[in-house]
N, C-alpha and C positions, 0 to 999 in steps of 0.2 A: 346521714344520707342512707341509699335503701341498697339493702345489701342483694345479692344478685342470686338468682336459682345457681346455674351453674354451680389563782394564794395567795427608877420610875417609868411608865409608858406614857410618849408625850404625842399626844394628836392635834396637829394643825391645821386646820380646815381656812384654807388660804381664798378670799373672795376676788374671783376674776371681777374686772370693770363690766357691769350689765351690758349684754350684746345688745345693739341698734337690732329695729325690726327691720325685717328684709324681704322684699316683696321674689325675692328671687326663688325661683322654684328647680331644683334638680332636674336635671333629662332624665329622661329612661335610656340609658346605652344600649345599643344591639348586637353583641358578641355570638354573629350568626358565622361569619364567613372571614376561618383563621386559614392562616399557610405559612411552610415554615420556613422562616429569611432567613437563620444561617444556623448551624452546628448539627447536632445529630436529635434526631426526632424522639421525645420522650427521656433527653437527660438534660444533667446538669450543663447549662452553657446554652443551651438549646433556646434559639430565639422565633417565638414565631408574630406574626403580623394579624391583628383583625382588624379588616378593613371596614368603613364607614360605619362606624360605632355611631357617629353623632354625625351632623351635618357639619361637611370639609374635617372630618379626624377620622384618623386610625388611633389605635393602641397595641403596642410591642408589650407584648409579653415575654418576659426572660423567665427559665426555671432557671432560678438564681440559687438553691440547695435542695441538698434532698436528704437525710438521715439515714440511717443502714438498719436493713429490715424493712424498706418501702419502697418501690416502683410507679414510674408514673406509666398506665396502660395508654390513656388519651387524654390529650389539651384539652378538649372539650367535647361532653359526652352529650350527643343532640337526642339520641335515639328515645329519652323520657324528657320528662323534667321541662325549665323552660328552654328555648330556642334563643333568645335572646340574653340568658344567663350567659355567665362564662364558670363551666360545669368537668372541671379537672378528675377523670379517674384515675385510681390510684390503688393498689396490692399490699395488703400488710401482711407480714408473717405473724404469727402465733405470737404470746408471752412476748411481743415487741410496743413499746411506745415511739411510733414513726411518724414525721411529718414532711412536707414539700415546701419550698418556699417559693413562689412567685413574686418579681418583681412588673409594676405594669405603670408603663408611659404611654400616655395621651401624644401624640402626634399630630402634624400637620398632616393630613392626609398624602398617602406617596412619597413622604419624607420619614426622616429620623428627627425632624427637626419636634423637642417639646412646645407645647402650646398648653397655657395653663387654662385650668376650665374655673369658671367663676363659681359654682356649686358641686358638689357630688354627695350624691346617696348611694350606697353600698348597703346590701343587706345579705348575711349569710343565713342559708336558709337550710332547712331540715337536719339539724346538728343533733342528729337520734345517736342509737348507740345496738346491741342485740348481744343475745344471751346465747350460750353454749354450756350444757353439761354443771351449771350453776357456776360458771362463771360469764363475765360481760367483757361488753367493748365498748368505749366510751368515746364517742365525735367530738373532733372540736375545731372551731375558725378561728384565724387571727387575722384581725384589720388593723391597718396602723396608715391612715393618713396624714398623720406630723400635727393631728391635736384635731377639732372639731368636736359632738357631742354624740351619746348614744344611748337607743333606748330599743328597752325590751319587755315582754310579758314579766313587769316586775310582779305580778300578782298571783298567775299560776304556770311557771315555768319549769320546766324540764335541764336549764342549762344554768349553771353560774358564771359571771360577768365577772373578771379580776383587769386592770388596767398596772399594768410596767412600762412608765416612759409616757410613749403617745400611743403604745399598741391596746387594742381592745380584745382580751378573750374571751371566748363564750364555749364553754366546756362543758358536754350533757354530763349528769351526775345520777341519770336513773338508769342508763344501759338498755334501755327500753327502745324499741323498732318502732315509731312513731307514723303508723298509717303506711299505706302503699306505697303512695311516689311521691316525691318533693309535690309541696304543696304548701301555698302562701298562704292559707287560713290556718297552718297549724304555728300560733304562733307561740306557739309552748316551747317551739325549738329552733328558733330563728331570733336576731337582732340586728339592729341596722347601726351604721355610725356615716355623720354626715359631716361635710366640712368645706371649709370655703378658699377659694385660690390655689388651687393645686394644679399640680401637673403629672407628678408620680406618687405613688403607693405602694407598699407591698400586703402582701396574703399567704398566710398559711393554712394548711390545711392537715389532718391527719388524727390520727386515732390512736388512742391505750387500749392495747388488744390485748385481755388478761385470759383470754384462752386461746386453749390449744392449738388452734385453726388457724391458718393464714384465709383473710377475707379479704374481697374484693368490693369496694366500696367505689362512693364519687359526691365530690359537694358541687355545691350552686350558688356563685356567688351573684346575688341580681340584682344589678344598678337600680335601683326604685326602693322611694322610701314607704315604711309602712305607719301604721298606729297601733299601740296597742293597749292592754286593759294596764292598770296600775293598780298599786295597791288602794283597797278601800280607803276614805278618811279612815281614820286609829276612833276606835269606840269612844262615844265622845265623853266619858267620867272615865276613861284610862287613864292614869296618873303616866303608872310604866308599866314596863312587862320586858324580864329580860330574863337569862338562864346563862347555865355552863356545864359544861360535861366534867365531872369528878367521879374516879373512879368505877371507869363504864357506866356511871349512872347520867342522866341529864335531870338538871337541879332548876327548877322553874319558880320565877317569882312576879309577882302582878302585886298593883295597887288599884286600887276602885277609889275615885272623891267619894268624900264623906255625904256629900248629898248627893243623890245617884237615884236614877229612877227605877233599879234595873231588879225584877223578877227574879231572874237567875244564871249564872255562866256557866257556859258550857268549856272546858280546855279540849281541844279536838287535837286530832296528831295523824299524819302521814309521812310515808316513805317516799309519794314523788311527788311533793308539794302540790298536789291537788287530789281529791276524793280522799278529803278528809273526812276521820270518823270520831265519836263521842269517847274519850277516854275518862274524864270525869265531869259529876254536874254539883254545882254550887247551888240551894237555894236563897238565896239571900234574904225572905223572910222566915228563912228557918235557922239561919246561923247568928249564934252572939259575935260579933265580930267588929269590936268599935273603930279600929285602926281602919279597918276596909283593908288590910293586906294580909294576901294572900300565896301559899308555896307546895310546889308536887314537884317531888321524886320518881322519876319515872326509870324503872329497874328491870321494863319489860320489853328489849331492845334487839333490833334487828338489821343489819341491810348496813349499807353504809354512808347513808342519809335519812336525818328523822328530821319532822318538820313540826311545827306547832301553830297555833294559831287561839285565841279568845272568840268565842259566839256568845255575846248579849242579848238576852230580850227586856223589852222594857215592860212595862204591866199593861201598856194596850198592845201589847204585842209584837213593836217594831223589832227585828233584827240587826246589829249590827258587828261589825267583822274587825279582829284587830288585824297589827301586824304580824305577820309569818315571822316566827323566828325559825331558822337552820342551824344543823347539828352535825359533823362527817364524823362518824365514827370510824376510826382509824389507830389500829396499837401506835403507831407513827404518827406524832403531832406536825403537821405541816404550817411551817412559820408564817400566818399570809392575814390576807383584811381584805372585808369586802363590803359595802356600804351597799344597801338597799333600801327602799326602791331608790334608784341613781338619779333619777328624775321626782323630784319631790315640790312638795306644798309648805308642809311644816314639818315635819320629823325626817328621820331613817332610823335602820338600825343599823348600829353596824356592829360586824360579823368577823369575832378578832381570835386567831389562833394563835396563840403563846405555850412555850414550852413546860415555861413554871409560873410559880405563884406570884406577882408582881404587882406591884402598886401601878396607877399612871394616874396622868393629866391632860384631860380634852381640854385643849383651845379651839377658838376659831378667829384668825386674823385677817383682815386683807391684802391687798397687794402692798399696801404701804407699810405693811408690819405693823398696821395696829390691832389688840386682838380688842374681842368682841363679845365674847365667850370662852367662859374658863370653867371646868367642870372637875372633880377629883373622882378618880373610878379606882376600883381594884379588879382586876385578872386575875384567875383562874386558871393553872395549867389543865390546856385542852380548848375548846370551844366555846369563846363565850358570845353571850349577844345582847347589845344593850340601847337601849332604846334612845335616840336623841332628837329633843325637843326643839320649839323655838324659833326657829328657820323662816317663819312666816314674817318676821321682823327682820329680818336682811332683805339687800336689793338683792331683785332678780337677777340670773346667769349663772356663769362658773364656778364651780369651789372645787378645788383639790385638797381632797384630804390627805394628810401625812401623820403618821404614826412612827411616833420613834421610842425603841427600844435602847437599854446600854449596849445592843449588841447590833440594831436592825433597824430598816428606814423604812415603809412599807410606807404605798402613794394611792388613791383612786379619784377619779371624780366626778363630782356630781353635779346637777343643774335645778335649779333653785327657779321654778315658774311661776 
């Protein structure tokens, strides 16, 4: 949001029952006109009413928590942004990681009474971040409607998507001030998650302010769903393409088929997963190289995300784009998994942070526990990313992946179209 003048190893990728097509379409909610029903305005306990969201409904918003080091300034900030969002400001001190927690019921209009809604689309939007002094602050939402799906700029985003339970978050990782005002064409830093038969949700909101400063910030959360770019198809003679951070270094590895039409690759590398730039070039009728596999050591590291990516051309000249692999550089390994793009065709990668060096084993089973896919990997202490195939042969819908460590249960999921 716009700051103001003034997260052996055993992976189980578990297949939901393919979802029925649904001709049902989301409302747009209109969280124009709140008042506040009972406690004290701007804290915890604090309940206020927005009346005629939808046709015959209200929704009770409670600030159900708040973290120490944050203030809520206003339920909803109209004076930018949209009008029909529901757009909570909020105060962060300095060197504080603080968040808000809202809890929000759909009502009978004029009542308390719940009324469940047949669709919702939820989208949080401008989840930037901004700099001080060479340090950042970093935005981020959490939506948790009790399960439903979600999707985002898996192709050039600004925010990383991690799933605990049924909550969704999307946390910016560039620190970067993304445009003037909230703004639903910037989908580099916004995601939506949608879901069906509800009646309540909760939303968080709130920022890792790693500098000095207390700031004043506000998110937007806007009932309407979007679309957005994904990642390209994966280069189509890519075997694989995966890496790991050892030793402050990040260790990159690809494979090309043996028949392959392609001139030459480019390994490109950026800091905020877009405006990538040429790190090294392969010609491939200049190299003996009969495996077609190929490895770079990249020792020349900054920031605390590096991103990568494969550009092919083919000999009439076609261009084509692999998958982003991501990298957090961090002296502190943070235990976490994240599978990308979450919305896929045939591949993801996914995106596994481990403390040490450790064997595992990818499955993929269904609901009924039969598996499907079985795959032997090794881990890397630090960041690894590895590429996984195939997907195109399962039924459409849900898959929850789970990753288990001897010490750790790590969940996300994805949707298979």
């Amino acid at each position: 949001m716009k700051r103001f003048f003034t997260l052996s190893v055993m992976l189980f990728v578990i297949v939901a029952a393919p979802q029925k097509a649904t001709s049902q379409v989301a409302p747009i909610y209109n969280f124009s006109n709140s008042a506040l029903e009972s406690g004290t305005a701007n804290t915890t306990g604090a309940v206020y009413r927005f009346s005629n969201v939808y046709t015959n409904t209200d929704a009770l918003i409670t600030v159900a928590g708040m973290s120490s080091g944050i203030t809520l300034r206003s339920i909803d900030r109209t004076a930018d942004g949209y009008p029909e969002a529901f757009q909570p400001e909020y105060r962060i001190s300095g060197n504080t990681n603080g968040y808000i927690d809202f809890t929000i019921v759909f009502v009978i209009a004029g009542t308390s009474t719940a009324v469940t809604q047949p669709i919702v689309s939820a989208t949080g939007l401008d989840i930037d971040g901004s700099s001080n002094s060479g340090s950042n602050l970093y935005e981020f939402n959490r939506i948790d409607m009790g399960g439903g799906t979600y999707e985002y700029n898996s192709y050039n985003s600004q925010i990383v998507l991690s799933q605990t339970g049924t909550a969704i978050t999307g946390l910016n990782v560039t620190g970067v001030l993304f445009g003037a005002l909230v703004d639903t064409v910037a989908k580099e830093v916004m995601f939506s998650v949608t879901a069906t038969s509800l009646s309540t949700m909760t939303y968080r909101v709130g920022a890792d302010n790693q500098t000095s400063n207390t700031s004043t910030r506000y998110a937007s959360l806007y009932y309407k769903k979007f679309t957005y770019q994904h990642f390209p198809l994966a280069i189509s003679s890519l075997v694989s393409f995966d890496g790991a951070v050892a030793n402050s270094n990040v260790k990159l590895n690809w494979e090309l088929a043996v028949a392959n039409n392609y001139k030459n690759v480019v390994l490109e590398k950026s800091n905020t997963s877009s405006n990538f730039s040429a790190i090294m070039e392969y010609s491939l009728d200049e190299i003996e190289n009969e495996d077609n596999k190929f490895s770079y050591t990249d020792n020349n590291l900054s920031g605390d995300m590096v991103f990568y990516r494969l550009k092919a051309t083919d000999m009439s000249g076609k261009v084509e784009y692999s998958n982003i692999l991501s990298f957090r550089m961090s002296a502190n390994t943070k235990k976490e998994l994240k599978l990308y793009p979450s919305v896929i065709n045939s591949y993801t990668t996914v995106n596994i942070n481990v403390a040490e060096r450790t064997g595992a084993v990818l499955q993929v089973t269904d609901m009924s526990g039969r598996m499907v896919k079985q795959q032997q990997l090794m881990l890397n202490a630090g960041t690894n990313n590895i590429t996984v195939n195939g997907f195109e042969r399962f039924l459409k819908g849900n898959y929850i992946v789970s990753v288990k460590t001897p010490t750790d249960m790590f969940t996300q999921k994805i949707l298979i179209q």
